[in-house]
C-alpha positions in Angstrom: 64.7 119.0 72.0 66.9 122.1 71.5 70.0 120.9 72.2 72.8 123.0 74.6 74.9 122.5 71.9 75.4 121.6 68.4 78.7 121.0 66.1 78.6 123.6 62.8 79.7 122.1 59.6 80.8 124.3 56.7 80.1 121.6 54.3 84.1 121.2 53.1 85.3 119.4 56.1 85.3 115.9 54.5 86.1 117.3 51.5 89.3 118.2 52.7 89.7 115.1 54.7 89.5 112.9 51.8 92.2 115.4 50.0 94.0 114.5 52.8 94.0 111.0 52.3 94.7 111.5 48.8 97.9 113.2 49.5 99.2 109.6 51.1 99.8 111.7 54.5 97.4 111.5 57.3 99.7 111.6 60.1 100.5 114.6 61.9 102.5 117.6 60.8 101.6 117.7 57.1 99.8 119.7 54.2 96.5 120.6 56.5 98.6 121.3 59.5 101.1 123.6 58.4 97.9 125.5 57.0 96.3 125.9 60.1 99.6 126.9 61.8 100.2 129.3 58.8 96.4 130.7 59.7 96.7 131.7 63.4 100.7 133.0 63.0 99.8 135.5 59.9 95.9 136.3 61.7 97.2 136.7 65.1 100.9 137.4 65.0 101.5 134.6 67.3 105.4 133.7 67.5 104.6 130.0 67.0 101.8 127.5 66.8 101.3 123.9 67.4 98.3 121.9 66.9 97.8 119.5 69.2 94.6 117.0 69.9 93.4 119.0 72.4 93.4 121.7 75.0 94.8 119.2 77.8 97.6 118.3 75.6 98.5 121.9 75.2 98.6 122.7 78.7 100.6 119.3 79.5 103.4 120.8 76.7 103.3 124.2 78.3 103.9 122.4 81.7 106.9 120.5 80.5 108.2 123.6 78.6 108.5 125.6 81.8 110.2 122.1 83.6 107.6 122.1 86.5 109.0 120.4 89.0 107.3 118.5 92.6 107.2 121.4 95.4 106.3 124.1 92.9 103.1 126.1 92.5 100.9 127.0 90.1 98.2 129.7 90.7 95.0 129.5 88.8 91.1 129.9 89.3 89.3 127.2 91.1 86.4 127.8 88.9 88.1 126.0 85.8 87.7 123.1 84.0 90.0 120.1 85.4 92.8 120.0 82.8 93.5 123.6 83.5 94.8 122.1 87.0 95.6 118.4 85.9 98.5 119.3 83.3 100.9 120.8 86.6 99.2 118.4 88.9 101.0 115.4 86.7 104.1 117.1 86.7 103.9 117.3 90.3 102.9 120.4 91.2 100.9 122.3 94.0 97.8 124.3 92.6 96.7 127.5 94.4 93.3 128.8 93.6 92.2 132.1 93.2 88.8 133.2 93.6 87.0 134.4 90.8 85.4 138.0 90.6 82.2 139.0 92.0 81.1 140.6 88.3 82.7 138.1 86.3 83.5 134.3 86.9 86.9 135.1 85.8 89.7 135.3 88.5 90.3 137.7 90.5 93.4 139.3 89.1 93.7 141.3 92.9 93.6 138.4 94.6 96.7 136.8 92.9 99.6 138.8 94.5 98.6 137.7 98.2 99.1 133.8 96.9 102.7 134.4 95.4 105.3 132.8 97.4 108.8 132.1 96.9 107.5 128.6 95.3 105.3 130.1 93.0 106.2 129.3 89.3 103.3 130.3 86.7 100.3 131.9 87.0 97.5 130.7 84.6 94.5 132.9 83.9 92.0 131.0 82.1 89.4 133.7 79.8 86.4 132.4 80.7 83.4 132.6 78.4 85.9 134.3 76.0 86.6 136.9 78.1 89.8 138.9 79.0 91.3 138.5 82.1 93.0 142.0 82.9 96.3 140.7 81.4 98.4 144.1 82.2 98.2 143.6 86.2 98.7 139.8 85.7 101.7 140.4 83.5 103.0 143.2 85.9 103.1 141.0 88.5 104.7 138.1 86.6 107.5 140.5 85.6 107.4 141.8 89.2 107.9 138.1 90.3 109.8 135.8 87.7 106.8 134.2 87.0 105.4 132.4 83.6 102.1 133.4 82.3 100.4 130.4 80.9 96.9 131.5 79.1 94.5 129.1 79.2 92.8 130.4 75.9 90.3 127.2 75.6 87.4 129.3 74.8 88.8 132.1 73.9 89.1 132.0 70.0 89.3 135.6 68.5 89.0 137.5 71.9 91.1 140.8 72.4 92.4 142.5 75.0 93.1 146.2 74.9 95.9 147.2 77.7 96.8 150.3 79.3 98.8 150.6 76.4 96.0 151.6 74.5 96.8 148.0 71.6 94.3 145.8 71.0 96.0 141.9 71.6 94.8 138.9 70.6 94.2 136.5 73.3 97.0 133.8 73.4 99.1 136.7 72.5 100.3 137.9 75.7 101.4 135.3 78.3 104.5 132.8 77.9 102.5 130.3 76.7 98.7 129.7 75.7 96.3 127.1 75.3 93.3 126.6 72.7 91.0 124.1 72.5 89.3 123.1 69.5 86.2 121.0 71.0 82.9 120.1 69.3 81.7 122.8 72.1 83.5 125.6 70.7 83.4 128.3 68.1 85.9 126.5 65.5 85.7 123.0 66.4 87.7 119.8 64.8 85.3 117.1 66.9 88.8 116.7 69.6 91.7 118.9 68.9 93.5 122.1 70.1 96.7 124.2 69.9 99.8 125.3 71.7 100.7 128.8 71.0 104.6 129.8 71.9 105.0 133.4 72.2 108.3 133.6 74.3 110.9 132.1 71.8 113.3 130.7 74.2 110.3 128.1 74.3 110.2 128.1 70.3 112.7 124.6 69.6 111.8 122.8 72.8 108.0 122.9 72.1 108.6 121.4 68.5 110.7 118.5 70.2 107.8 118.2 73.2 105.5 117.6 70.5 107.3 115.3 68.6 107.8 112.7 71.0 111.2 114.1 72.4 112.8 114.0 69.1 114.6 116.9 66.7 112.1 114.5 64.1 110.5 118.0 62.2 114.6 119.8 62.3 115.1 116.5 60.6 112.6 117.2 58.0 113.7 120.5 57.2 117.0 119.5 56.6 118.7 121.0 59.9 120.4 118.0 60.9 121.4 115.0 59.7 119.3 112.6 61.5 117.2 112.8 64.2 116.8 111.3 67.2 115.5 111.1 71.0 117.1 114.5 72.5 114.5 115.2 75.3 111.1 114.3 77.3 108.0 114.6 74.7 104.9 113.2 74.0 103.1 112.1 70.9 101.0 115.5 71.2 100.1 116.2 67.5 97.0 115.2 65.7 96.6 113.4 62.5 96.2 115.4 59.0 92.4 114.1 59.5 91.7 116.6 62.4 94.0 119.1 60.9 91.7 119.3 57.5 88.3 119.2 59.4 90.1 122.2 61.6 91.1 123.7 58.0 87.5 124.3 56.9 86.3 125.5 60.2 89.0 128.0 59.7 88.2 129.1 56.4 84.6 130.3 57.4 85.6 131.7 60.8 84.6 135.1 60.2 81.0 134.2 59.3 81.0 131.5 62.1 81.8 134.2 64.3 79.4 136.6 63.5 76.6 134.6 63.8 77.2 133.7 66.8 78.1 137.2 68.5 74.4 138.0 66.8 73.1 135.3 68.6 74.9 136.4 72.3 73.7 140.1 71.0 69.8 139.2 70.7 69.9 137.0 74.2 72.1 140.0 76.1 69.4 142.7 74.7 65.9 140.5 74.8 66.7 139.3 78.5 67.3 142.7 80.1 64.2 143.1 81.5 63.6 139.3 82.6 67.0 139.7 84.3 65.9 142.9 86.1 62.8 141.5 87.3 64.0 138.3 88.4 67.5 139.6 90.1 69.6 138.0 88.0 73.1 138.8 86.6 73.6 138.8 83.0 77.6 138.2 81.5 80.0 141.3 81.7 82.1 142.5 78.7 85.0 144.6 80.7 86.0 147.7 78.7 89.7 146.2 77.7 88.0 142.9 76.7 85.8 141.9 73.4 83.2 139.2 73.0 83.6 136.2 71.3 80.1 134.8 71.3 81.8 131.4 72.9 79.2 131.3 75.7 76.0 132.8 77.1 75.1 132.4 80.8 73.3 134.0 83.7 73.8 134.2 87.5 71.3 132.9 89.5 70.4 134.0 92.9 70.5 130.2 94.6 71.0 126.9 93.6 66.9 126.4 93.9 66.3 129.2 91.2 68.7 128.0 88.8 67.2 124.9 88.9 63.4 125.8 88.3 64.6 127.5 85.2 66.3 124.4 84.1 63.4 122.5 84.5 61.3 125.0 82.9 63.2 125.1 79.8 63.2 121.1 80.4 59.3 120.8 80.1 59.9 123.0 76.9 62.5 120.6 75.5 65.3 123.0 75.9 68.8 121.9 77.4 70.3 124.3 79.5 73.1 123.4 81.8 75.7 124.8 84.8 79.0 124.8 84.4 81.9 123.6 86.7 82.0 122.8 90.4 85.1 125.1 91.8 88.0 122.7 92.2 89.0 123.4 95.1 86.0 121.5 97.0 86.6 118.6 94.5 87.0 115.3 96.0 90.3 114.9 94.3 91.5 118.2 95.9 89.5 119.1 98.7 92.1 118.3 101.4 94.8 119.5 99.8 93.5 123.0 99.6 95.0 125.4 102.0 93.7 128.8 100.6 90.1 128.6 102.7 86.4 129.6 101.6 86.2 130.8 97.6 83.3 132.8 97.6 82.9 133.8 94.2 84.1 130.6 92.9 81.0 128.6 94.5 78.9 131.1 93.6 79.1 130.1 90.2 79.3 126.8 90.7 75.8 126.9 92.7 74.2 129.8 90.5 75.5 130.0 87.1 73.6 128.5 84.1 74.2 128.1 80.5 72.1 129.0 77.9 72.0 127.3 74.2 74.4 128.9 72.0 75.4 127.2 68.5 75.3 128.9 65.2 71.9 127.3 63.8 70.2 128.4 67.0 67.1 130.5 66.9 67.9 132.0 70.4 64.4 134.1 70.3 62.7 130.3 71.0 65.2 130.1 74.3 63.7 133.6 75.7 59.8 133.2 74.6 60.5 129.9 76.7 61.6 132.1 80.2 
């Protein structure tokens, strides 16, 4: 079977777990950590970084670091995976969902101004498959507003964006806040794992205590004050100097993890042109301000029925191909407490879009002789 997915090793990962050991350190916050936060800060020009053991986490500490509150509301894509949603919902929060476009499963960044009310607190675009939202008229509409901008980054590991500015931004970059999640599903994994980035340094001290259980514990530790103690509401949100040196080896071969991969999305986009034209179906779209990552390949379906012959095509050829999420606004969690109507787009995708294989020992040329 040709799995949908399958975890990269770069050979050093337990090498650098047992140096971990070695050192006498394996929880959070040590040698392997600060390398990794060192990494994305001098690559990406982030303000600040925090690992954290995973995606959920992140968004949970970006919820507390903007004090949502009961009453307020969040605005985000229904066609999301839950924690996108879950991290406000704990704090109390009222999610609105945004449909997602009709050439991308992304949001629909024109739909968001019509949702804004005078309880409207964040807005959280989520860069689906990797791909840009159109952050300039989601920021211009934050700044028009008051609003936060929370980036739910997840899969979006060295993705740009290139504004009306003209710059090239990393994603993560732009809002607040952003989320990254570090997943055996994708690019640069660390099995569970993920990472707060803080870009708006008002948030700067307050994430570091969030993360440390509500304690000025890593001040401490630099010798800032004298001792530490419990000064807010935190969470025990870092991960051990384990994940952080698995992470640390993934990191060091990320440029040739990442081409690989974008050579693999490449030779699927090109080779399935004319299958796509002849069966009427809708191959991924790379907006000009965005770049590709190579996170994800997928194609839109026509119907639910021909999505599933393919899978069970690929099925009798031992190949794994799978949908992605059902919208969350017709979830049985949510369901009746979604006021915003019929999402179109959003259960398009959950009814047509499929998943192709895409890891970086793939031969994706086996994957198109089987459609």
């Amino acid at each position: 079977m040709i799995p949908f997915n399958k975890p990269y090793f770069t050979g050093k990962e337990t090498q650098y777990i047992e140096d971990a050991v070695r050192k006498g350190k394996i929880s959070g916050n040590g040698y392997y950590t600060q390398l990794c936060h060192d990494f994305f800060e001098r690559r990406y020009g982030f303000n600040k970084c925090l690992l954290t053991t995973s995606c959920t986490d992140a968004l949970e500490m970006a919820a507390l670091l903007i004090d949502i509150k009961e009453g307020d509301e969040v605005i985000m894509p229904s066609y999301t995976f839950v924690s996108t949603a879950n991290a406000f919902v704990l704090r109390g929060a009222t999610i609105v969902f945004a449909d997602s476009r009709a050439d991308h499963p992304g949001m629909d960044e024109d739909s968001i101004e019509r949702l804004i009310t005078a309880k409207t607190k964040a807005i959280v675009p989520v860069h689906y498959a990797g791909v840009s939202c159109d952050m300039d008229k989601i920021m211009d509409l934050a700044t028009a507003y008051h609003l936060y901008v929370i980036e739910d980054a997840a899969q979006a590991i060295d993705s740009f964006y290139t504004g009306k500015d003209g710059i090239k931004k990393p994603l993560g970059s732009i809002g607040h806040l952003a989320a990254f999640s570090f997943h055996e599903t994708k690019n640069i994994i660390s099995g569970e794992g993920g990472m707060l980035v803080v870009n708006d340094n008002q948030f700067a001290a307050k994430a570091e205590i969030i993360w440390e259980k509500g304690t000025n514990r890593s001040s401490f530790f630099r010798g800032e004050v004298d001792k530490y103690g419990w000064v807010a509401v935190g969470s025990s949100f870092l991960p051990s100097e384990i994940i952080a040196a698995f992470l640390w080896a993934q990191l060091e071969n990320m440029d040739a993890i990442q081409q690989v991969r974008k050579l693999h999305w490449e030779h699927y986009n090109t080779a399935l042109l004319n299958w796509a034209r002849q069966n009427e179906i809708q191959l991924p779209l790379i907006p000009s301000y965005a770049s590709n990552n190579g996170h994800m390949f997928y194609v839109v379906c026509q119907s639910i029925e021909q999505r599933q012959t393919i899978i069970e095509k690929l099925q009798r050829k031992k190949i794994l191909s799978v949908f992605h999420y059902i919208s969350l606004h017709s979830s049985s969690f949510y369901a009746d407490k979604h006021t915003g109507g019929v999402l179109n787009q959003s259960d398009r995708y959950s009814n047509c879009l499929l998943r192709l294989p895409l890891f970086y020992e793939l031969n994706p040329q086996q994957i198109i002789d089987a459609l």
